[in-house]
DRENDO-1510 file (C-alpha; in Angstrom, 1 decimal, always signed):
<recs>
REC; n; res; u; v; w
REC; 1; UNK; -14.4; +5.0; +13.5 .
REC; 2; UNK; -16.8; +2.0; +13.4 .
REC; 3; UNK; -15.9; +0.9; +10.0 .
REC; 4; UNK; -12.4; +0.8; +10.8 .
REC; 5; UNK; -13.8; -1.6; +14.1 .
REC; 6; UNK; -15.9; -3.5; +11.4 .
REC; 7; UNK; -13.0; -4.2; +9.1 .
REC; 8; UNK; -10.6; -5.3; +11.8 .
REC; 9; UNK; -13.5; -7.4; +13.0 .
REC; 10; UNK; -13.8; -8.8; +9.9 .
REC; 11; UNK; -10.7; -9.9; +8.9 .
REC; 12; UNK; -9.9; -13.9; +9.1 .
REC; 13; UNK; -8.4; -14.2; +12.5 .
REC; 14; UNK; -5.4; -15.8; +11.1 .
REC; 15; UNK; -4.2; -13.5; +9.2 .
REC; 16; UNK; -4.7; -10.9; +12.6 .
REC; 17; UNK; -2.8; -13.5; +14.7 .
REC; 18; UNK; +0.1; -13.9; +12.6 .
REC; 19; UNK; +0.1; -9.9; +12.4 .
REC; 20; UNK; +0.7; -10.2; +16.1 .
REC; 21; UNK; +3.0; -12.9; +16.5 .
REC; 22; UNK; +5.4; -11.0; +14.3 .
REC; 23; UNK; +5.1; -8.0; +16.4 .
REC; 24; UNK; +4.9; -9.4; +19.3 .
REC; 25; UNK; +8.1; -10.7; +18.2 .
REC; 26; UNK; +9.8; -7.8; +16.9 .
REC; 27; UNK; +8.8; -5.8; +20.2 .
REC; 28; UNK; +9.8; -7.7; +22.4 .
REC; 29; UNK; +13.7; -7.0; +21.1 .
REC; 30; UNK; +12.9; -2.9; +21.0 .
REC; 31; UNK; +14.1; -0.5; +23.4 .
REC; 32; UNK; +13.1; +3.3; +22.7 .
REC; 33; UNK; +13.5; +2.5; +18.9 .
REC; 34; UNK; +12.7; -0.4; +16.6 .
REC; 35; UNK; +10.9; -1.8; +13.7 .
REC; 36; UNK; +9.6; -4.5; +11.7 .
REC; 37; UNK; +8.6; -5.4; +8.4 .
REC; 38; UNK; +5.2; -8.1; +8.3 .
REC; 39; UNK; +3.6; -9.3; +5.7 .
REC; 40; UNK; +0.1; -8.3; +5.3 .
REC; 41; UNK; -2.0; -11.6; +4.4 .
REC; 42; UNK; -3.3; -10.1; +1.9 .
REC; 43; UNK; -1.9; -9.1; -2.1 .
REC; 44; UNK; -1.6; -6.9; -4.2 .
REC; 45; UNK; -3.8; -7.2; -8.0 .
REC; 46; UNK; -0.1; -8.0; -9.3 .
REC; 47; UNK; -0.4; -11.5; -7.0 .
REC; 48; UNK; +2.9; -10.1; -4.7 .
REC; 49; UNK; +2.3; -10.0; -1.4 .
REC; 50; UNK; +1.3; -6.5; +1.0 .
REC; 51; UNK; +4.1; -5.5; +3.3 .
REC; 52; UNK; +3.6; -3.1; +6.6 .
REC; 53; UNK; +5.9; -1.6; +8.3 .
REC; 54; UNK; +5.9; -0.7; +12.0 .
REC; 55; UNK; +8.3; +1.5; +13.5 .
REC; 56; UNK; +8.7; +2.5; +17.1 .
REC; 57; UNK; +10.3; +6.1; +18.1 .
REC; 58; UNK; +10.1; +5.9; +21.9 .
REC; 59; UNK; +6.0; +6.3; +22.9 .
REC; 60; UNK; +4.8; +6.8; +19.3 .
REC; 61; UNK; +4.6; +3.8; +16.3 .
REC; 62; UNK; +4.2; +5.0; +12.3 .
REC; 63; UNK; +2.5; +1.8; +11.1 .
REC; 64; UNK; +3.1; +2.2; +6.5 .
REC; 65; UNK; +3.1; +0.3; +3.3 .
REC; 66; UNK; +6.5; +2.4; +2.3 .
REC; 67; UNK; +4.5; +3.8; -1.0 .
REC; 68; UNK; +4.5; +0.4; -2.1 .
REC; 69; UNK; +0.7; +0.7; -3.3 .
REC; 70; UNK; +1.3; +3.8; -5.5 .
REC; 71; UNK; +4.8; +2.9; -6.2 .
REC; 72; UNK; +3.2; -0.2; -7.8 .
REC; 73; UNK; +1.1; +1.0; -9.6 .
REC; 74; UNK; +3.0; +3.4; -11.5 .
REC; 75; UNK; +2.0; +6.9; -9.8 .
REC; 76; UNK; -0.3; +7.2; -13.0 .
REC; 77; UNK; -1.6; +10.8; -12.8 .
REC; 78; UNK; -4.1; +11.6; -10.4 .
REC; 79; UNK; -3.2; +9.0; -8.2 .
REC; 80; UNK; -3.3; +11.6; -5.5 .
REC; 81; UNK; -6.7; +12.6; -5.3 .
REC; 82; UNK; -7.8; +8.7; -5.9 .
REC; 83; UNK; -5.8; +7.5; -3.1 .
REC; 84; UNK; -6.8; +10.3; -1.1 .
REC; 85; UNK; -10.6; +9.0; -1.8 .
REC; 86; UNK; -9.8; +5.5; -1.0 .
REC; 87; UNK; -7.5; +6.3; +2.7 .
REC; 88; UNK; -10.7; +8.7; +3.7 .
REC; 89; UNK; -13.3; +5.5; +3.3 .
REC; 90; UNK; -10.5; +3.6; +5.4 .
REC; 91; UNK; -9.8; +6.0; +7.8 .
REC; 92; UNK; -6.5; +6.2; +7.2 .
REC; 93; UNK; -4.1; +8.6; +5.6 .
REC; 94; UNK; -1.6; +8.7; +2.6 .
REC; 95; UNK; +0.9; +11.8; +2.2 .
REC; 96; UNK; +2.1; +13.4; -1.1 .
REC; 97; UNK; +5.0; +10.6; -1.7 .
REC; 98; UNK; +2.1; +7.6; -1.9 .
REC; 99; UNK; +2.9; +6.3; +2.1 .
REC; 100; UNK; -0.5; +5.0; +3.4 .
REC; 101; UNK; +0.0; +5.4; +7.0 .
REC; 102; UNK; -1.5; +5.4; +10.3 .
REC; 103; UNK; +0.3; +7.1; +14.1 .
REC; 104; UNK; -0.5; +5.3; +16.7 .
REC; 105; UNK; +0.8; +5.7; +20.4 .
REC; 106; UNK; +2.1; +3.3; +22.9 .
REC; 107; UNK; -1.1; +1.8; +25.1 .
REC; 108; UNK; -3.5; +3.2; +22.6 .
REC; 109; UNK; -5.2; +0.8; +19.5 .
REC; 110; UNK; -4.3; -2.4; +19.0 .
REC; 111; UNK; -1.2; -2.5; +16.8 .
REC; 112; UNK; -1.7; -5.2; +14.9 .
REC; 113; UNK; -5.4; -4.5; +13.8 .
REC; 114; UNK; -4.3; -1.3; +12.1 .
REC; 115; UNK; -1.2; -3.2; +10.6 .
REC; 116; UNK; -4.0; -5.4; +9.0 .
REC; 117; UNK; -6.2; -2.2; +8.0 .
REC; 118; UNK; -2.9; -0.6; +6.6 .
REC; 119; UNK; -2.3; -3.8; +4.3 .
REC; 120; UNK; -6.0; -3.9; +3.2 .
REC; 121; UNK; -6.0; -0.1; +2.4 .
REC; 122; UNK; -2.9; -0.3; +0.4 .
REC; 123; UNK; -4.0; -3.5; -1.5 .
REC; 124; UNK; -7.8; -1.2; -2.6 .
REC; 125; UNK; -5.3; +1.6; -3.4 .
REC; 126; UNK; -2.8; -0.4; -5.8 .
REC; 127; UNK; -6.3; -1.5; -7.4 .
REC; 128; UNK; -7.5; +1.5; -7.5 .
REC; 129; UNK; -4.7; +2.8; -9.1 .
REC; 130; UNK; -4.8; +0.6; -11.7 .
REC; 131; UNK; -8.1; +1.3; -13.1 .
REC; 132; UNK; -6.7; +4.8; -13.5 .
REC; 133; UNK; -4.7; +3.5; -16.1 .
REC; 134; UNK; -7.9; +1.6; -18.1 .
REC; 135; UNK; -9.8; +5.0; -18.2 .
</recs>
């Protein structure tokens, strides 16, 4: 877990407080349910910008990318086992329809710094991706 520390730590500390503003934001409209759509900081090889999304089901939050990173890139085969590769050195996850995600629970991590570790992920897995395709 102290890479994932490291990388948070790491990032630009605009792009982390614009993260939070935007939650902040968003949450502060939620009830039991909610979400929000930020943009990452961050972009994809293609130049378009990474999207999270965080979504609130009473106590527990699915921060994503919506698939976008493999979706991007074309689900060339293999992408599983690559992305799988990549989420593992990030500490984060990615199910069998290309999501990179990450659960999180009310009072527990700081939101927005795995928002920003979600967008990063998914921008080294879009790249990753498409050096599948040069092989």
């Amino acid at each position: 877990m102290g890479e994932l520390k490291q990388a948070c730590e790491a990032a630009p500390a605009g792009r982390l407080g614009a993260i939070r503003a935007g939650l902040d934001a968003a949450r502060a409209g939620w009830g039991e349910f909610g979400g929000v759509v930020l943009a990452g900081g961050v972009d994809y090889v293609d130049g378009e910008p990474v999207e999270v999304r965080v979504r609130k089901r009473s106590r527990r939050y699915t921060i994503d990318d919506d698939g976008a990173a493999v979706a991007r890139a074309g689900s060339p085969t293999g992408w599983l086992e690559v992305a799988e590769r990549v989420v593992e050195e990030h500490w984060v996850n990615v199910n069998r329809r290309g999501v990179v995600f990450l659960p999180a629970v009310e009072g527990g991590a700081d939101l927005a710094s795995l928002a920003l570790q979600i967008a990063d992920t998914s921008a080294v897995v879009h790249a990753a991706l498409l050096e599948l395709d040069d092989v």
